[in-house]
C-alpha positions as CSV (number, residue, x, y, z in Angstrom):
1,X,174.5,209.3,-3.3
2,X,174.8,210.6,-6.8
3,X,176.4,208.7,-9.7
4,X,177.8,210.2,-12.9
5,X,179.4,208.5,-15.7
6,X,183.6,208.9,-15.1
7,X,186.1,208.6,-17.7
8,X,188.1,205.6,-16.9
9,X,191.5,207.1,-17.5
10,X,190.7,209.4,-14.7
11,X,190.9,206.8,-12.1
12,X,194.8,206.1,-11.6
13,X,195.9,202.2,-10.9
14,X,198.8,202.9,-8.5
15,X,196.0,205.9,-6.6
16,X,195.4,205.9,-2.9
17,X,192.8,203.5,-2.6
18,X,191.2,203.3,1.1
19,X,189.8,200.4,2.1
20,X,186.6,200.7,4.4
21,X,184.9,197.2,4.8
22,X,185.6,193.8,4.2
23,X,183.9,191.0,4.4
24,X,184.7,187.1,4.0
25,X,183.6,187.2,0.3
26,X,184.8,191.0,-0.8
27,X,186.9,194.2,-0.2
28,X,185.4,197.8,-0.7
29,X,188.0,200.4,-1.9
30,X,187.5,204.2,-2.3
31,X,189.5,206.7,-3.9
32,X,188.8,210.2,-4.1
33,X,188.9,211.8,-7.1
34,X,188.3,215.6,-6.2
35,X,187.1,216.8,-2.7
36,X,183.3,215.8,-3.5
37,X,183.9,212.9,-5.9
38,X,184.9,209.3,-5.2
39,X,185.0,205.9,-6.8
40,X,183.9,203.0,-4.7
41,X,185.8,199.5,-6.0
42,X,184.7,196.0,-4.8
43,X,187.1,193.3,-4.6
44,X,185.9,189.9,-4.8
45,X,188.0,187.6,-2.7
46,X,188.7,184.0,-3.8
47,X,187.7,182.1,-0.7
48,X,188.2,178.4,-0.2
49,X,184.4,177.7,-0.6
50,X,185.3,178.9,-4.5
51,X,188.7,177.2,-5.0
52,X,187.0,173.6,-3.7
53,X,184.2,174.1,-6.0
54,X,186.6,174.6,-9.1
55,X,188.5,171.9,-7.7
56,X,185.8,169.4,-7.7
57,X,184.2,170.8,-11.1
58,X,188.0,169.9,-12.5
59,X,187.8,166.4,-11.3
60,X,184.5,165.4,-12.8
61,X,185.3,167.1,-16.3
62,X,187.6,164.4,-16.3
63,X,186.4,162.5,-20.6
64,X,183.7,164.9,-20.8
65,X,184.1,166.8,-24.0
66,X,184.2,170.8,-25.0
67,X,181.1,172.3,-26.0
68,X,179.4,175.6,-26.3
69,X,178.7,177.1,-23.1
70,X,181.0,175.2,-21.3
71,X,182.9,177.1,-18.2
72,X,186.5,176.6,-18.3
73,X,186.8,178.7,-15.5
74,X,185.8,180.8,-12.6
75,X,188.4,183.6,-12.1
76,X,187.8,186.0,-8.4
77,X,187.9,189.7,-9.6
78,X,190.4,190.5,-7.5
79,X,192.8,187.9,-9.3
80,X,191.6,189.2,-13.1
81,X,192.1,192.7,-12.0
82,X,195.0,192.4,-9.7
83,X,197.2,190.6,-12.8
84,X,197.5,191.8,-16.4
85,X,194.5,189.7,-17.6
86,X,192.1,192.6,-17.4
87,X,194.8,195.0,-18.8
88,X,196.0,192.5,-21.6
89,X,191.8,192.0,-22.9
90,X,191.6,196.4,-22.8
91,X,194.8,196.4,-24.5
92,X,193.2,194.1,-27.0
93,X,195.1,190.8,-26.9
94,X,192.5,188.3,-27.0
95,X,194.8,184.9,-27.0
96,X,196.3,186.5,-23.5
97,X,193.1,185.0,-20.9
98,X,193.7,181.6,-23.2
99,X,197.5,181.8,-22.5
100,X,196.9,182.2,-18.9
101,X,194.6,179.7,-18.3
102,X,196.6,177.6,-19.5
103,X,199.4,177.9,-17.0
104,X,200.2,176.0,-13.9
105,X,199.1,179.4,-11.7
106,X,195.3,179.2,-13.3
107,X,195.1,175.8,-12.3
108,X,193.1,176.6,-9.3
109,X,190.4,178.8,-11.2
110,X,190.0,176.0,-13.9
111,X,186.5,174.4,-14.0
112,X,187.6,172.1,-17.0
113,X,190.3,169.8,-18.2
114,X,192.1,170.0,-21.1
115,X,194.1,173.3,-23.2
116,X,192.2,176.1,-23.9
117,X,194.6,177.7,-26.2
């Protein structure tokens, strides 16, 4: 296999991406770019094993306090990409992860109590 360095605004979101294995813990894509090129895309699923470990990281943050280095959060790939964090942070917006973290539909990815924004 050969790898060269690919502008990113070559690969199109909405392309036909094929999928060709899965696993329990990710999703390989490819979409071809030409006849001889192709991008390969893995998808990490957020599996239950992940969900009950932020769940039970959430409960025992319970009076613990922020500090550096503290995880908020562990967000699957598939859920940063697959929303508009990912494009909102290339797009520049900074506050937006914050914003969305802080929101009932994060809850399951949060590691820590408390407002981040």
């Amino acid at each position: 296999m050969i790898r060269c360095q690919i502008d990113p605004t070559d690969i199109a979101e909405d392309g036909d991406w094929q999928v060709f294995e899965v696993t329990p813990h990710y999703r390989r894509s490819r979409l071809w770019l030409d006849e001889t090129r192709y991008i390969v895309r893995t998808e990490y699923i957020a599996d239950a094993a992940l969900l009950e470990a932020n769940r039970q990281a959430f409960n025992t943050s319970e009076g613990k306090r922020w500090g550096d280095g503290q995880v908020a959060a562990r967000i699957p790939l598939n859920v940063f990409f697959n929303s508009d964090i990912a494009r909102k942070i290339k797009d520049g917006d900074r506050d937006h992860l914050k914003w969305w973290l802080d929101r009932d539909e994060a809850k399951p990815y949060r590691t820590f109590k408390g407002r981040i924004s």
